[in-house]
Structure formats: C-alpha cells, structure tokens
C-alpha positions as CSV (number, residue, x, y, z in Angstrom):
1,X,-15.9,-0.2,-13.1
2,X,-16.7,-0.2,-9.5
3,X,-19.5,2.3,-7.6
4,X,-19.6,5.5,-10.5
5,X,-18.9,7.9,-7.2
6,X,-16.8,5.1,-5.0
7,X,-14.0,7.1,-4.8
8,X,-15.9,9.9,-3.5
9,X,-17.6,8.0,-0.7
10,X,-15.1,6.5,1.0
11,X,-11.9,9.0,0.7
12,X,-9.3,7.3,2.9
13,X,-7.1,4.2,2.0
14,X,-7.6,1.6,4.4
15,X,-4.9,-1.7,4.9
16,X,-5.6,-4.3,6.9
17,X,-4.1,-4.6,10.5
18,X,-0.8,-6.3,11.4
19,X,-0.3,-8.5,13.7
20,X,1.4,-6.1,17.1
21,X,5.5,-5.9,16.4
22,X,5.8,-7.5,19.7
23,X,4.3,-10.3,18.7
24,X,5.0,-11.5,15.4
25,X,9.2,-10.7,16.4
26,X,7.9,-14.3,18.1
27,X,7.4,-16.0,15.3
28,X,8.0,-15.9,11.2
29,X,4.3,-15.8,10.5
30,X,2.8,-14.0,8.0
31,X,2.6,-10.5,9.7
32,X,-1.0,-9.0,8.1
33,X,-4.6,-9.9,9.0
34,X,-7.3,-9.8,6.4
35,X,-9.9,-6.4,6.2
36,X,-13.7,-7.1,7.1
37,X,-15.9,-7.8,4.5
38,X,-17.5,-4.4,4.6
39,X,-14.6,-2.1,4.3
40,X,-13.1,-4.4,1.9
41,X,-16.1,-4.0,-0.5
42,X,-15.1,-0.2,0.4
43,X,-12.0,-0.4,-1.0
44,X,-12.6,-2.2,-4.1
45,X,-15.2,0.2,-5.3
46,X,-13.0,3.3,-4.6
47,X,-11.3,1.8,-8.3
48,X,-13.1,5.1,-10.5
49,X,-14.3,4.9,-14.0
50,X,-10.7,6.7,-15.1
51,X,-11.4,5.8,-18.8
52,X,-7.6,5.0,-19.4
53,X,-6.6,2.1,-16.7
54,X,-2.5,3.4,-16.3
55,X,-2.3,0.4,-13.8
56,X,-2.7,-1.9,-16.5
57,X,0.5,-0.5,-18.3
58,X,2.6,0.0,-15.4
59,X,2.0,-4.2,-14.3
60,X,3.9,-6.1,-16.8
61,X,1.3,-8.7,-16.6
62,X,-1.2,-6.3,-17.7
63,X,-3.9,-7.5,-14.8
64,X,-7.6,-6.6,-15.6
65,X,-7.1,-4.5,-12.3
66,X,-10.4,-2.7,-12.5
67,X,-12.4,-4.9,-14.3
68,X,-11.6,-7.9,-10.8
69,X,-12.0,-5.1,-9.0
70,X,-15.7,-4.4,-10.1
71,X,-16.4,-7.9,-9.6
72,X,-15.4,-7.8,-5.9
73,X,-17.5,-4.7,-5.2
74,X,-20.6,-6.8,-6.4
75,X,-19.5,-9.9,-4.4
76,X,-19.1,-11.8,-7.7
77,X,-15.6,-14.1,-6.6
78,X,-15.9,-16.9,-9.1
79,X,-15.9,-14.0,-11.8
80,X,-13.3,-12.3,-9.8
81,X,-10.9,-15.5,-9.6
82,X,-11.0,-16.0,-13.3
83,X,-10.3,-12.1,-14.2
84,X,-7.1,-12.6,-11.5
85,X,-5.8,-15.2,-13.5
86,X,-6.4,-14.7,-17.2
87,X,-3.4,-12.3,-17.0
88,X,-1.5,-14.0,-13.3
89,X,-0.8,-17.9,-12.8
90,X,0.6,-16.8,-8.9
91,X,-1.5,-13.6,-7.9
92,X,-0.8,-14.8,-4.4
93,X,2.8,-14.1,-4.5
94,X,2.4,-11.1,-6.4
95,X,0.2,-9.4,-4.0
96,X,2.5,-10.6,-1.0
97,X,6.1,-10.0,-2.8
98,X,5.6,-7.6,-5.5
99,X,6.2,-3.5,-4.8
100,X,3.0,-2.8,-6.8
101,X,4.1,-0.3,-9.5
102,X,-0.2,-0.7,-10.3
103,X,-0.6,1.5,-7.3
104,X,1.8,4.2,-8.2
105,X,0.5,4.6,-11.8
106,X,-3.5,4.7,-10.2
107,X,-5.4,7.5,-11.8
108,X,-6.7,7.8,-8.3
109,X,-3.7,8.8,-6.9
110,X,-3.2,11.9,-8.6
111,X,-4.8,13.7,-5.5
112,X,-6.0,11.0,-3.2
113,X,-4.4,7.6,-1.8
114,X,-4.2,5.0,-4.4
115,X,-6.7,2.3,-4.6
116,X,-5.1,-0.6,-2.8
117,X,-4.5,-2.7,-5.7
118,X,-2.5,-5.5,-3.8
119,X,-4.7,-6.4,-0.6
120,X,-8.0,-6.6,-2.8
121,X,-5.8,-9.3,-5.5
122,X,-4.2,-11.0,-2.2
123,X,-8.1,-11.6,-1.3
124,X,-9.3,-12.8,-4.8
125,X,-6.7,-15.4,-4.9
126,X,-6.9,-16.5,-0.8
127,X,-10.5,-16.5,-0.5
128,X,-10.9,-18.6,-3.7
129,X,-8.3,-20.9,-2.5
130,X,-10.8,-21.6,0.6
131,X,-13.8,-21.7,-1.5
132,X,-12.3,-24.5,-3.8
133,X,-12.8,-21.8,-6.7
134,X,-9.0,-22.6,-7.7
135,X,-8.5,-25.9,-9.3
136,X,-6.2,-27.8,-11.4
137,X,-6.9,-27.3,-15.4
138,X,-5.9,-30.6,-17.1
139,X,-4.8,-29.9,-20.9
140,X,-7.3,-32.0,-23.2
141,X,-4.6,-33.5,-25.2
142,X,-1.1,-34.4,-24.9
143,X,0.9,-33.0,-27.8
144,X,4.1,-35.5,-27.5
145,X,6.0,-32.6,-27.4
146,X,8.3,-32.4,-24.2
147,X,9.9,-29.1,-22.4
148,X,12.7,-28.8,-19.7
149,X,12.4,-25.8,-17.4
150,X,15.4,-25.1,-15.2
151,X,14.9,-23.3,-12.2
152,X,11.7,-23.5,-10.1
153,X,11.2,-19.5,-8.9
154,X,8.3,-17.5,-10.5
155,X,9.6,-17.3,-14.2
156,X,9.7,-21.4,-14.3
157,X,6.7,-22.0,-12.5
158,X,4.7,-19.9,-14.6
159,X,6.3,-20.9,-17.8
160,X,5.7,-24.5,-16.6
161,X,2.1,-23.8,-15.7
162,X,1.6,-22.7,-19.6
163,X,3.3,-24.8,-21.5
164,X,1.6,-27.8,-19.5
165,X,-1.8,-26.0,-19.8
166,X,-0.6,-26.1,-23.6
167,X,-0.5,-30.0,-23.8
168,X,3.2,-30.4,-23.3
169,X,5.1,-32.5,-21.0
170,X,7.0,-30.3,-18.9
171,X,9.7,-31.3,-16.4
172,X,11.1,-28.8,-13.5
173,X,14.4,-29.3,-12.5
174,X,15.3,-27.6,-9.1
175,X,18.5,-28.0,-7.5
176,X,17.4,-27.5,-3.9
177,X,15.4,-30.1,-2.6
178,X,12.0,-28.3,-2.6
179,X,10.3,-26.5,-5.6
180,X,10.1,-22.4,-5.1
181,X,13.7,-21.1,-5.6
182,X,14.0,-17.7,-3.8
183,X,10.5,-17.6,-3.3
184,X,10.9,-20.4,-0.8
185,X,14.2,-20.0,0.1
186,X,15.3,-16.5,-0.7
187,X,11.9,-14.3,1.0
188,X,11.2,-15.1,4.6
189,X,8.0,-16.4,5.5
190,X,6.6,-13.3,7.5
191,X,6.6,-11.9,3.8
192,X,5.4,-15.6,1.8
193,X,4.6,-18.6,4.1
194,X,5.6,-21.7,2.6
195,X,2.3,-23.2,2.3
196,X,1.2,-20.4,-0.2
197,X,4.3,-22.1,-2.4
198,X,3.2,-25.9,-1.8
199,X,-1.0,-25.7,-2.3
200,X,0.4,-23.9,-6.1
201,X,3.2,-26.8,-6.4
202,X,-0.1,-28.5,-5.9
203,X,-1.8,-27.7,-8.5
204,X,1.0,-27.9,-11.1
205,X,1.5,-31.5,-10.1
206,X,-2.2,-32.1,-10.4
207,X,-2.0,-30.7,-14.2
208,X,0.5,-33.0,-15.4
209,X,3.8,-30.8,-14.5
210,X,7.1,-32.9,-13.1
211,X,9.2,-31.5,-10.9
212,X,12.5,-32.9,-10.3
213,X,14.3,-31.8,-7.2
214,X,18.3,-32.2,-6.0
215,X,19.3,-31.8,-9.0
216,X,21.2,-29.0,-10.7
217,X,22.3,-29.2,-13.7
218,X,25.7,-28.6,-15.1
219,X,26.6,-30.7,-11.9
220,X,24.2,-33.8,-11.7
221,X,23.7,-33.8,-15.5
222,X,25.0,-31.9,-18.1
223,X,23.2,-29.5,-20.3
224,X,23.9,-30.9,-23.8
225,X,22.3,-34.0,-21.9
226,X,19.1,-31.8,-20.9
227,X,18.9,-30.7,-24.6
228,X,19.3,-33.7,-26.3
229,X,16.4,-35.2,-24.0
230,X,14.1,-32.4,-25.0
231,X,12.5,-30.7,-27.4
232,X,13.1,-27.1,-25.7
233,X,14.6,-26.3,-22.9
234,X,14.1,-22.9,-20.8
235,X,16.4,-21.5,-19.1
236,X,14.9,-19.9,-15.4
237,X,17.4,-20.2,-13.0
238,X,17.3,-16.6,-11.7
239,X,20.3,-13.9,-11.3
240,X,21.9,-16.1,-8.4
241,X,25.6,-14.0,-8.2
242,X,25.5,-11.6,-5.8
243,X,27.2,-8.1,-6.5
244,X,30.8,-8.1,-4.6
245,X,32.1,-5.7,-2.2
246,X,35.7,-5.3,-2.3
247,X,36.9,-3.6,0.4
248,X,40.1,-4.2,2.4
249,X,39.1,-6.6,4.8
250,X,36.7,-8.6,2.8
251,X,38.3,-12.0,3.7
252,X,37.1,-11.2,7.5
253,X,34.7,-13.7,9.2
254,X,31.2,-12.5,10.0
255,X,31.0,-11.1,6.9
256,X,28.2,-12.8,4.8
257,X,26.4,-12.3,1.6
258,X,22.5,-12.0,2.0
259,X,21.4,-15.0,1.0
260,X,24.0,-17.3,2.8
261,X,22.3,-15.9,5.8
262,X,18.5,-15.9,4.6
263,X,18.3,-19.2,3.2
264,X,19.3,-21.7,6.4
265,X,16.6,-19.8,8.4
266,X,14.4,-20.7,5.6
267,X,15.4,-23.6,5.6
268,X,14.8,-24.2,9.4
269,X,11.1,-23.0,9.2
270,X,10.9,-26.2,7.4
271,X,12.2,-28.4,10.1
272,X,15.8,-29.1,8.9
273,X,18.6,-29.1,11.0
274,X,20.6,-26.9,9.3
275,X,22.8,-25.1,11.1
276,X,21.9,-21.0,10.8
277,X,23.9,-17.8,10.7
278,X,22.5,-16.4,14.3
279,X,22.3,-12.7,14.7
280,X,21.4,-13.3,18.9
281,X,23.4,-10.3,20.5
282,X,25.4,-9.5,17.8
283,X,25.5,-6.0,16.1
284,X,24.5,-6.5,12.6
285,X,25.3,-4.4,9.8
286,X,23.1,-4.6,6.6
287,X,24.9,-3.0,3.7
288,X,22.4,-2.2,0.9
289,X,18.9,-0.7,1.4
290,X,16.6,-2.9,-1.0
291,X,13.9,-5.4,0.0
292,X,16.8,-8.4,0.6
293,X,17.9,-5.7,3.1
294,X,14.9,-5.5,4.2
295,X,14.3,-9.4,4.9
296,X,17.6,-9.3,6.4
297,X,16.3,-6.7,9.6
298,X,13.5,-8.6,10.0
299,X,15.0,-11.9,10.1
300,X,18.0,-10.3,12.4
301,X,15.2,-8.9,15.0
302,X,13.7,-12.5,15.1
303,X,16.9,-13.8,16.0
304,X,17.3,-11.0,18.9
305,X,20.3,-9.5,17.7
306,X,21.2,-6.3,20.0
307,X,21.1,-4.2,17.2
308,X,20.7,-4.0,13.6
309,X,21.7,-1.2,10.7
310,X,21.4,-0.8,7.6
311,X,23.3,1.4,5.2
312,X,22.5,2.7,2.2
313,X,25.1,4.7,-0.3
314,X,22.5,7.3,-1.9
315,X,20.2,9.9,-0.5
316,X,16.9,9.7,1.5
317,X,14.6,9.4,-0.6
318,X,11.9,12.2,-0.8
319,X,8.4,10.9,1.0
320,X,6.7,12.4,-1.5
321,X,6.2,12.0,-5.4
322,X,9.1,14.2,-6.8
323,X,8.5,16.7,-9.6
324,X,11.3,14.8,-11.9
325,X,9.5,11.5,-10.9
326,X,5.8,12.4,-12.7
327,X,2.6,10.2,-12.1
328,X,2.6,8.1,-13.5
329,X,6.0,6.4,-13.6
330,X,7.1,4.7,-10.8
331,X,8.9,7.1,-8.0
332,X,11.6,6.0,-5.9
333,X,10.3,7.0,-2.3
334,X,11.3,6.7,1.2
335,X,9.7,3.0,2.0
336,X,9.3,1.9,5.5
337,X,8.4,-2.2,5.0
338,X,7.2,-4.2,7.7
339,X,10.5,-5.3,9.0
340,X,11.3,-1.4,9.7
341,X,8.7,-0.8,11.4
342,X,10.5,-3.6,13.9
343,X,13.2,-1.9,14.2
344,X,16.8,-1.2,13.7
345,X,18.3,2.2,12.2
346,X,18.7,3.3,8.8
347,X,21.2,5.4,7.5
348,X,21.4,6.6,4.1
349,X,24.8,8.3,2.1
350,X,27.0,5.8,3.9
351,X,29.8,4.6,1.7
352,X,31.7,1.7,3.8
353,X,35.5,2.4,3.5
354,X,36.8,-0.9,4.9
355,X,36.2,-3.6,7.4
356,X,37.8,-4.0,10.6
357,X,38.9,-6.7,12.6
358,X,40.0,-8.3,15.8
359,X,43.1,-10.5,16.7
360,X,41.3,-13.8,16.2
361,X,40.3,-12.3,12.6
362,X,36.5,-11.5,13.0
363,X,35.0,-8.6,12.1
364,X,34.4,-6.2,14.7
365,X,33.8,-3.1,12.9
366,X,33.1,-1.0,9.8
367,X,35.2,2.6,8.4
368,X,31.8,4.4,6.9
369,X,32.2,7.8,5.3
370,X,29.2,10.0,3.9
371,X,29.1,9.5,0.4
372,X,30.3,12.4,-1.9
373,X,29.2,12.7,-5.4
374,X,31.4,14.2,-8.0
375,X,30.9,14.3,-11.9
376,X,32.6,10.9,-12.6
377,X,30.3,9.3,-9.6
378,X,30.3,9.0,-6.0
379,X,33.0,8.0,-3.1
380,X,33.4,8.3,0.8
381,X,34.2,12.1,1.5
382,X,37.3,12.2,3.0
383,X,37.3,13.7,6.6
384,X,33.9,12.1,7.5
385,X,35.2,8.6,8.5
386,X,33.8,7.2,11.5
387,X,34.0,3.5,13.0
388,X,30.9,1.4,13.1
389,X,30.8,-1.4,15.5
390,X,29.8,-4.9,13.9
391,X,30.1,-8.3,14.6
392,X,27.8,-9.4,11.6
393,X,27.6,-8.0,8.3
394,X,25.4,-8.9,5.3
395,X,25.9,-7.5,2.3
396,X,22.7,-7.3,0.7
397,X,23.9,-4.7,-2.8
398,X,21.6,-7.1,-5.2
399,X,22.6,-9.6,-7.7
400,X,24.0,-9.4,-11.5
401,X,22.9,-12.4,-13.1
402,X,23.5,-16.4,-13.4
403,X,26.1,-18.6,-12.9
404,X,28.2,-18.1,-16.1
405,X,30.7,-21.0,-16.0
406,X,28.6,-24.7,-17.1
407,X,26.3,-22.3,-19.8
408,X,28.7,-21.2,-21.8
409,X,30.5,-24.4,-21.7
410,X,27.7,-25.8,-23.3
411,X,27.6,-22.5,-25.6
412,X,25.1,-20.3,-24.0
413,X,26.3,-17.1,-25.1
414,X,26.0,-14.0,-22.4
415,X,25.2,-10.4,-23.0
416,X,27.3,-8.7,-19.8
417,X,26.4,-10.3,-17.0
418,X,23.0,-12.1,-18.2
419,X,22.3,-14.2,-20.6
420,X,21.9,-13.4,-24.4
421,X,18.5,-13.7,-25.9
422,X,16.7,-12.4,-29.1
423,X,13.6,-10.8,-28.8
424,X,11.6,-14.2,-28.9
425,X,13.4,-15.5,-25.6
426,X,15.4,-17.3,-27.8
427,X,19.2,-18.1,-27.0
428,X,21.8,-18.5,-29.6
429,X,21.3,-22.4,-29.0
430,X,18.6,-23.9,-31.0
431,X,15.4,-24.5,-28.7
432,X,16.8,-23.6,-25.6
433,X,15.7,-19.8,-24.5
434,X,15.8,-18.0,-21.5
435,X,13.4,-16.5,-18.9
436,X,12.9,-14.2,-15.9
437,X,16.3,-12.8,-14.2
438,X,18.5,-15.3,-15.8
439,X,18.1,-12.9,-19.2
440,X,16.2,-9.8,-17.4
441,X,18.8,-9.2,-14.8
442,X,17.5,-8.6,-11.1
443,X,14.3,-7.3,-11.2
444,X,10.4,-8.0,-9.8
445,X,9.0,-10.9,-9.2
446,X,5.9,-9.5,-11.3
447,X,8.1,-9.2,-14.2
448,X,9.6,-12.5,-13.9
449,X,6.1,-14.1,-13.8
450,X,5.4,-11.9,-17.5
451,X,8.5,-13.4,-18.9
452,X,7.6,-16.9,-18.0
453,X,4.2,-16.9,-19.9
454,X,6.1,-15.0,-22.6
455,X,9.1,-17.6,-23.4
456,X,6.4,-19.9,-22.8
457,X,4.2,-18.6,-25.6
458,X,7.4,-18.5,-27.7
459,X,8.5,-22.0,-26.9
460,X,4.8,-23.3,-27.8
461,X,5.3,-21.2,-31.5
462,X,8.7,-23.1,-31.5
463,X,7.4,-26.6,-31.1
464,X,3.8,-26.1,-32.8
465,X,4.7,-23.3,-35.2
466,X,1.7,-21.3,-34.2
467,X,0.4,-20.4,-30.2
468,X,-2.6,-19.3,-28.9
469,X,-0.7,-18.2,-25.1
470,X,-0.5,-14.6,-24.5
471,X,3.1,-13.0,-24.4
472,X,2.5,-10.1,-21.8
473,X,6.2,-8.2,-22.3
474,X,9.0,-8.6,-24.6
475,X,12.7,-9.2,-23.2
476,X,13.3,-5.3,-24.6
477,X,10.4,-4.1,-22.2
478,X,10.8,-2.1,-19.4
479,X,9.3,-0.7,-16.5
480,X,7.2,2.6,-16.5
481,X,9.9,4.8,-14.6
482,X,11.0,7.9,-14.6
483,X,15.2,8.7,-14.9
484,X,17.0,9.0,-11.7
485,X,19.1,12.5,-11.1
486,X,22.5,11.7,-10.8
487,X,22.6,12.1,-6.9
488,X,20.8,9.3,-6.5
C-alpha cells in the first residue's frame, strides 16, 4: 500500500488543470496538463490499505492498482512502469479513453472522493515514455509459427503485442491507411493525440510485429486466402455498424451517422485533404448521449457551429450514487466530459419523432416528443411534440457489431449481431477466433484490451498446445454493474 494514514492527510481529490475552454476550442490538442510532482505524490498515497482491492475486480485487466500506486508514492517509476504493464500493453490509452469503472469500485469512495486511479496510470506510462523506461521486448526465439490479426484498434494491438512477445510472427492487417482503428480515427485527439498511437505502433514494429495497411480483407483479399496463409487468424475488427434510426425522413441530407462525421476531421489532423463534414454556423443535433456523442460536441464547437444539442431518450441521470446502484458496481451517473463543459445543451427524455425538411431536401428540423415509458417500453408522449431546428444531425445511438456479409461467406457463424465464439475465443472455423467488439459487442476500450491478451493466450495454447500468457476475462465475463430500473 501507499502512506498507512494517506487517505486521512490529504482528504480532497485533486485533477490536474485543463487547458482554459477558450483556448483549447482553438485547437484539437490534448485538453489536460499534468499535476505537480508534490500533489501528485499526494494523490497516489491517498490509495488505503483496504485489505480487499474492489478496483482490481471491477478493471477487466485486473491492474495491480495499489500495488503501482505504492511505487509512485515512494518515487520508484521503473518499479512502477513494470507493475502498469504486467496486467496493460496500452495504459496510455486506458487512462485517456477508458471511463474508469477502478474508480467507482474504490474502497475509498465509500465516503470520500475516489482515488484518482486514471491520472496517476496516465503519468506512470507518460513519464516512463520520457525517461526511456519503455522499450521494445524482442521475443528470444522465433517459434515458426505465424498469426494474422485483422483489425488494428486496442483488441488487435494488444493481441499482436502478445502473441509476438510469444515468439510468433504476427501480421496486422488494417484497412485504413494508418494503424489505430477507432482509436485513431474514431476518438478525437483533444481525448488521444495521435502521437500517443504512433510511439506504441513504435514499439510493436521494433518487436518484430508487421503491420499491413490499405487493406481490408474480404475486399483486397479474401478470408479463406488469410487462413490458408496462416496458422491462426484473429478476428479484431471492432463493432463497425452503427445502430439505425428509422424515422420518416431519414433519406434527408445533413443527416450523418457519427463516425462519417468524426473520422475526416481525424483524418485532417493528420494533414490529408479530405474533405470534412463542417458544423461552422449550422445548428447541430447530436442524437444519443454516450461518449461518441460526446466527441461529436466537442468536435462541432471546434468547428464553430452556432449551436449544438444533444438528445438523449432516458432520464437524467441522478449525480449521485443511487441506492439500486450499490458501491461497488458501476453507477450510471449524470457525466459532464470535457467537451460539455464547452458547451452546447443537453436534453434528456427526448424521443425524436421524425425529421424535417426544406424544399431543396435538407434537413432543417427535428419533431422531438418527451419520452413516455409504458410496460412494453418507451415512446414519444403524444401531445408533447415540438420542432427542433437543425441543419446537421449526427446520430451517435452506438454500434451492434461487425460487418456480417464477407464472414459468413467464408463461414464465420454469428450469434445476433456479433460474432459466435466458444468460451476459448474460438470461432466455429478451425484456428480462426475472435476478439474485442467484433465478439463482445460495443463496449470499453479496457475490455477490448482484456480480450486481446485473452484470445491471444488462447491462440498461443492453440498453436503450442500449452501457454504461459495470462487470459484476464473470458468472452462470458461481464462488467461489475448493477441492473438498470426499467425507466432508464
């Protein structure tokens, strides 16, 4: 543990500053600033001797939370680093992306703020990056076995990572023509700069991993092609269809899913001309109230739009812990994320009716009723329909799963929406499995990273017959949460 009476001495939770709303609307920089040595040392020993660590159930990955924590209130990084990754390959983009379910299952936060779990692993990881604590680990030997991983987001990467570690030769195919998927082209950079994505990349190349971009396959090559060049093949290509929204006047222009919008302004913080979806004096509507919502307003306010909302179908949520929602599951709270506190208005029990539009066939408004709930489920309260004026709307409602069509040509066979797996990540294919949201469904990117380094211990069993690589979470496994009540 940390300082025995930590907690005690310094009571108050402390973040590090932001960068002033004003100014980072200027840019897409990363919006926070890193805490000063002494209150960070603070922080880390407010982590309590609370004899069973909940945080380590409620992360997926199962971090050593107090154990790096102890080793950053006695200044010991090196020991640190290594603690952060036993259980993490990408703590970077945990700490910057991930909701931190950790912090809502800290004993500490029973009666006090919990210990902030996500700045103190953000500073492990970047302050060993700049002390060249973080290095490549070459494998010793070179098995001869070889491994295809499709999909380049945080499940591929970290089942790449492993399986090369492992003494395989592991290729990355990525259809985009940089490695990250949606960490590079789905978050924005004031969440995840790029270079965060390309000093990892880095390091995977350095190891011995192959990456192979602009090429997607069920297009450029066939998957029975893939599998007959390898001796697994993992499946990581994310939950990439988004959820529809059909309403009467769907087929309206200026109506765009989330990620049609988010990734050319990705793409343009790279340099390419790609031409953008621009929110500049338009009123934008943001239908669904999630994180891609989320990055949605805060790209939007970059781009000067005149004004942004966001609708969401359920209820507020409370701002405090809810007696239904005990410590310590994870609660569903009212969250205010950086990109709120630009700007724009939120409006919650707003079930859009229809959209609206002009004589040239563009959008220019949305029907929104409040949202009634019944026993069979909810819809728009008749009486309470009002007009909401929109030139741009992004529908952000979340994804369901891969693209369906090219795997089960080649005989991939899908539970619902996902793709079918047994409890070893394995598909009904011989040595082809699945990771991460292609099989999960849309979830965290924590989880996805606990699902890589799972199939990948699976696939090394498959090839070797035995594995030492740790298997954090099964496919069955699910988060630490309490039920929802049917109103929400």
């Amino acid at each position: 543990m940390a300082d025995p009476r930590g907690f005690l001495k310094v009571r108050e939770r402390e973040l590090p500053a932001k960068r002033p709303v004003a100014l980072r609307l200027l840019d897409h920089r990363e919006i926070g600033t890193q805490l000063g040595r002494e209150a960070f040392i603070g922080q880390a020993g407010r982590c309590m001797d609370c004899g069973v660590p909940f945080c380590h159930q409620a992360c997926p990955l199962g971090n050593l939370i107090p154990e790096w924590n102890e080793a950053m209130w006695v200044d010991d990084l090196p020991r640190a680093v290594d603690l952060l990754h036993s259980t993490n390959n990408f703590p970077e983009f945990t700490g910057r992306a991930c909701p931190a379910p950790c912090e809502d299952s800290c004993v500490l936060g029973i009666n006090q703020p919990p210990v902030t779990i996500k700045n103190i692993e953000v500073t492990i990881v970047d302050r060993g990056f700049e002390e060249g604590l973080i290095r490549p680990f070459v494998p010793e030997r070179i098995t001869g076995r070889t491994v295809a991983v499709v999909g380049s987001g945080p499940a591929g990467l970290a089942a790449a990572q492993q399986l090369t570690r492992a003494g395989h030769t592991v290729v990355v195919y990525e259809r985009e023509d940089r490695v990250g998927g949606l960490l590079r082209y789905g978050i924005p950079e004031f969440k995840l700069e790029h270079a965060q994505i390309d000093r990892r990349v880095a390091q995977l190349e350095a190891e011995g991993t192959r990456f192979r971009t602009n090429c997607e396959v069920g297009r450029d090559m066939s998957w029975s092609d893939l599998d007959e060049r390898f001796d697994a093949v993992i499946i990581a290509t994310g939950a990439e269809v988004p959820r529809e929204l059909p309403l009467p006047g769907r087929e309206l222009s200026g109506i765009e899913y989330a990620m049609d919008y988010l990734v050319p302004v990705n793409r343009q913080q790279h340099g390419d001309p790609e031409p953008v979806i621009d929110a500049r004096g338009k009123h934008v509507v943001i239908i669904g109230g999630g994180d891609t919502g989320s990055d949605c307003l805060g790209t939007a306010l970059r781009q000067q739009a005149a004004s942004v909302t966001t609708l969401a179908i359920g209820e507020e949520p409370p701002r405090e812990r809810p007696a239904h929602q005990p410590w310590p599951t994870t609660p569903r709270l009212f969250e205010v994320s950086t990109s709120h506190e630009e700007g724009g208005e939120r409006r919650f029990l707003a079930s859009t009716v229809r959209f609206l539009g002009d004589e040239d066939g563009a959008v220019r408004a949305l029907e929104v009723a409040r949202t009634a709930f019944t026993e069979t489920g909810r819809a728009p309260e008749e009486g309470t329909e009002e007009e909401l004026p929109a030139d741009l709307v992004l529908i952000a409602m979340g994804f369901t799963g891969p693209h369906a069509q090219a795997l089960e040509s080649f005989g991939i066979e899908f539970s619902g929406p996902t793709i079918g797996r047994d409890e070893g990540y394995a598909t009904n294919q011989p040595g082809v499995f699945a990771a991460g949201d292609a099989g999960r469904g849309q979830s965290l990117i924590v989880w996805a990273i606990a699902e890589g380094r799972a199939a990948a211990a699976a696939v090394d069993a498959h090839l070797t017959g035995q594995t030492l690589l740790p298997s954090p979470v099964r496919p069955s496994d699910v988060a630490l949460a309490a039920p929802r009540p049917v109103s929400l």
